[in-house]
C-alpha positions as CSV (number, residue, x, y, z in Angstrom):
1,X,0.0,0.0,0.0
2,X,1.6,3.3,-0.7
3,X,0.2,6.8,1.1
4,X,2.1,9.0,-1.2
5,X,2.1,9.9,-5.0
6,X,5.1,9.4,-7.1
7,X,4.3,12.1,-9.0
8,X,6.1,14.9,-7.8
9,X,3.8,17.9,-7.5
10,X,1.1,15.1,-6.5
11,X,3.0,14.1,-3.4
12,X,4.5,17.8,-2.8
13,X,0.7,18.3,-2.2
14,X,-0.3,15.6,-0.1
15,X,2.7,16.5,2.1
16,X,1.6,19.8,2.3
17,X,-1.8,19.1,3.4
18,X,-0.7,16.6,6.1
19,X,1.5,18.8,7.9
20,X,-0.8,21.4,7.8
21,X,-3.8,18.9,9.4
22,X,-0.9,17.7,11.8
23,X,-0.1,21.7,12.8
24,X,-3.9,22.5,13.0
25,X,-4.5,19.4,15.7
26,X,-1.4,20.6,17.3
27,X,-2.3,24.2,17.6
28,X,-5.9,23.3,18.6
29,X,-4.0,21.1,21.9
30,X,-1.8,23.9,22.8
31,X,-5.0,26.9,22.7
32,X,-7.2,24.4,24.4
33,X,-4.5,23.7,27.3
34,X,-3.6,27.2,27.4
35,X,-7.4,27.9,28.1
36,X,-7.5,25.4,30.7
37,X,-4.6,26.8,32.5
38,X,-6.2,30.6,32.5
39,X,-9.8,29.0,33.3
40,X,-8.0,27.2,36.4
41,X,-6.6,30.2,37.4
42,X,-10.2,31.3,38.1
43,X,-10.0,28.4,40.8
44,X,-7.3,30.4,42.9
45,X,-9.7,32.5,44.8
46,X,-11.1,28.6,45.6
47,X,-7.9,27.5,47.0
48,X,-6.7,31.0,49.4
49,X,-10.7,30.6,50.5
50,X,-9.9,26.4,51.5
51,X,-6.8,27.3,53.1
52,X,-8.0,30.7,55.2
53,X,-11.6,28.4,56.7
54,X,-9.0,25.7,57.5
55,X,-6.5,27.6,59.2
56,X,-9.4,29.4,60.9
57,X,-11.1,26.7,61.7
58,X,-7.7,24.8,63.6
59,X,-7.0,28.2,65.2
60,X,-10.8,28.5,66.8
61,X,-10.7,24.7,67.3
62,X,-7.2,25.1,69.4
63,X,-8.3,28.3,71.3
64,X,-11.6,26.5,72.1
65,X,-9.4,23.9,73.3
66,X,-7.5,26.4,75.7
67,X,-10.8,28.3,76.9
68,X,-12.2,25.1,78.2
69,X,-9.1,24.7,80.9
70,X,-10.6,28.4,82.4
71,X,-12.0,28.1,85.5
72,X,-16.1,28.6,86.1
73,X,-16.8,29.8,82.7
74,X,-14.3,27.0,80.5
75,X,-17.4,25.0,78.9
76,X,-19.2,28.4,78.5
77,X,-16.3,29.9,75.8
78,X,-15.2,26.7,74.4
79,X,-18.8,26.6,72.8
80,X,-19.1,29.3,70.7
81,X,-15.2,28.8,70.1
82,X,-16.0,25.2,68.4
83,X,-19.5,26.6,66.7
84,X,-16.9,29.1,65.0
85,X,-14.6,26.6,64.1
86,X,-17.3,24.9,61.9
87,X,-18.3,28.1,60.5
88,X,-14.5,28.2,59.4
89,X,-14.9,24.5,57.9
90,X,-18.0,25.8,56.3
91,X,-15.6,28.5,54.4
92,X,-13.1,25.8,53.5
93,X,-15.7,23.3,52.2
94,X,-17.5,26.0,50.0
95,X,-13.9,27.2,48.6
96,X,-13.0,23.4,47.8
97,X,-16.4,23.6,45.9
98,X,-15.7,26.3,44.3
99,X,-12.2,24.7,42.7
100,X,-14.4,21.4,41.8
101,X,-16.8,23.6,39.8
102,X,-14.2,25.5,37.8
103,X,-11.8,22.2,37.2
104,X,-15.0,20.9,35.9
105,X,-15.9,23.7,33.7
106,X,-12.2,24.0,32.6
107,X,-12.5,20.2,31.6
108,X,-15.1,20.4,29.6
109,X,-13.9,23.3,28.3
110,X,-10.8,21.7,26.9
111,X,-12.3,18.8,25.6
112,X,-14.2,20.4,23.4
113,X,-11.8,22.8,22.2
114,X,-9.7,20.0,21.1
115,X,-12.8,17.3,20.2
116,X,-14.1,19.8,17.8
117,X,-11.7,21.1,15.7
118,X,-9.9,18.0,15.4
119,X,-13.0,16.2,14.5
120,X,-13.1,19.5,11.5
121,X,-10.1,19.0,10.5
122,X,-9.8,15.3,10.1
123,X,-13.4,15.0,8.4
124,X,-12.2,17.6,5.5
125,X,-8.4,16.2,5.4
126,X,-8.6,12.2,6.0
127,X,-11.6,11.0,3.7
128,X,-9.6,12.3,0.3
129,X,-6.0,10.7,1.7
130,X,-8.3,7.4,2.0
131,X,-10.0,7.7,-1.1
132,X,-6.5,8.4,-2.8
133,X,-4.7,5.6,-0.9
134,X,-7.9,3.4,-1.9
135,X,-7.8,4.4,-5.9
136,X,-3.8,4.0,-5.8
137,X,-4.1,0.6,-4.8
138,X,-6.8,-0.1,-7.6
139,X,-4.9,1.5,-10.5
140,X,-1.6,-0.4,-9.6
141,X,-4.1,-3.9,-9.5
142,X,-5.2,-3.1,-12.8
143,X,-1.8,-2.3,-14.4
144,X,-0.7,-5.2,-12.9
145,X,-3.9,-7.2,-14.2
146,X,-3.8,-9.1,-17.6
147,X,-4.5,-6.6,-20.3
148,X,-3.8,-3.7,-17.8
149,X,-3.0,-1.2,-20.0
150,X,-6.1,-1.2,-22.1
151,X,-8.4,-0.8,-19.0
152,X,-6.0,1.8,-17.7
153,X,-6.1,3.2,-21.7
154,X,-10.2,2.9,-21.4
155,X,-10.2,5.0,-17.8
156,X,-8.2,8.0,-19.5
157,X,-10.7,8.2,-22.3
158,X,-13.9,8.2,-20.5
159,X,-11.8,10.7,-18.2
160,X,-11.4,14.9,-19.0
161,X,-10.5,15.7,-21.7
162,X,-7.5,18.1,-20.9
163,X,-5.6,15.0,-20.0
164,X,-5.2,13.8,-23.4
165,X,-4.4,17.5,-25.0
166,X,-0.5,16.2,-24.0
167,X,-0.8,13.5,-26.5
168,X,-0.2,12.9,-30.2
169,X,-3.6,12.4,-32.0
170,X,-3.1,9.3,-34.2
171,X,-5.2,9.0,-37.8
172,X,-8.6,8.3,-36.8
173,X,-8.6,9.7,-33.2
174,X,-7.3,7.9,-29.9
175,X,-10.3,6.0,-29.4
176,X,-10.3,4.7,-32.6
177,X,-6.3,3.6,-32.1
178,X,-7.5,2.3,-28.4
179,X,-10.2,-0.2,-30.2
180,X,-7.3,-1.1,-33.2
181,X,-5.3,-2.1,-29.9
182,X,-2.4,0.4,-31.6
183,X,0.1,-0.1,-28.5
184,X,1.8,2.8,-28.1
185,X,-1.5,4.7,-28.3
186,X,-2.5,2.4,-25.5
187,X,0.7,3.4,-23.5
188,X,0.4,6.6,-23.5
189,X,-3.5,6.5,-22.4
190,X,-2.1,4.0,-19.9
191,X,0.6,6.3,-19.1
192,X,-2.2,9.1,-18.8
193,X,-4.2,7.4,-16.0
194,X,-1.3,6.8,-13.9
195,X,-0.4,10.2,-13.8
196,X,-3.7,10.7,-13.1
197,X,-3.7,9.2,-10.3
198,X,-0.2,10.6,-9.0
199,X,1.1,6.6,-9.9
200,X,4.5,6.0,-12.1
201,X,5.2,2.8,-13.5
């Protein structure tokens, strides 16, 4: 199986357009991660909220701690102490929440910025290299069929027209020399359709 032309300006384009599908996937990673990095910094405000309720919450915790070793009124400031401490957890839960929901929305985010125009670029760019890579391997089974030539001869007559401008019209026309079985006539149609399809003997 061969995925380039032989032809020269053939392959030249086929080289062309794969590095340009290859750059266009690559450039749609590196603007989707960049995106997720400035999303996530939308989480930071997430984290410095986390770590202030937790370090409130051990401080209150500890200096509930302490009041309850005062005499007579101990029990009495430990509680509020301890009911401020989980006020302070409450803050440190609701800014771990708030980093979920933004790593989730940055996700998303990315995936589709890379999902979609990959899925663009391959759906324009990979169907013709199959089709091409499909037709190559069907023109080289015919040359290398019995009788070859003529069906490769028959393909570049029922094909345009500007194709055959190149070649030397024989008495009677090329179709006519194609059905006489004239074999350099058939040759150079032969010849033709490989070209055609970016193909060299």
């Amino acid at each position: 199986m061969r995925i380039y032309a032989q032809t020269t300006a053939r392959r030249n384009r086929q080289v062309c357009g794969d590095v340009i599908a290859v750059m266009l996937i690559a450039a749609a990673v590196v603007f989707a991660l960049a995106v997720h990095d400035m999303i996530m910094m939308l989480a930071e405000p997430g984290r410095k909220v986390e770590s202030s309720g937790d370090s409130l919450a051990s401080e209150l915790d500890n200096a509930g701690d302490a009041a309850s070793h005062v005499p007579l009124v101990g029990d009495l400031l430990k509680k509020p102490l301890h009911s401020a401490a989980d006020a302070g957890t409450g803050f440190a839960d609701a800014g771990q929440s708030l980093q979920h929901a933004v790593s989730q929305v940055a996700t998303l985010t990315t995936t589709a910025l890379i999902v979609i125009p990959v899925a663009c670029v391959l759906l324009l760019w990979l169907p013709p290299r199959l089709r091409w890579i499909r037709r190559s391997i069907t023109v080289r089974r015919l040359l290398d069929a019995p009788g070859g030539d003529d069906l490769l001869a028959l393909r570049a007559l029922t094909g345009p027209l500007s194709d055959l401008a190149t070649l030397p019209a024989p008495s009677g026309g090329l179709a006519d020399a194609w059905r006489r079985g004239d074999q350099h006539v058939v040759a150079d149609l032969a010849q033709v359709s490989l070209r055609r399809a970016g193909l060299r003997r």
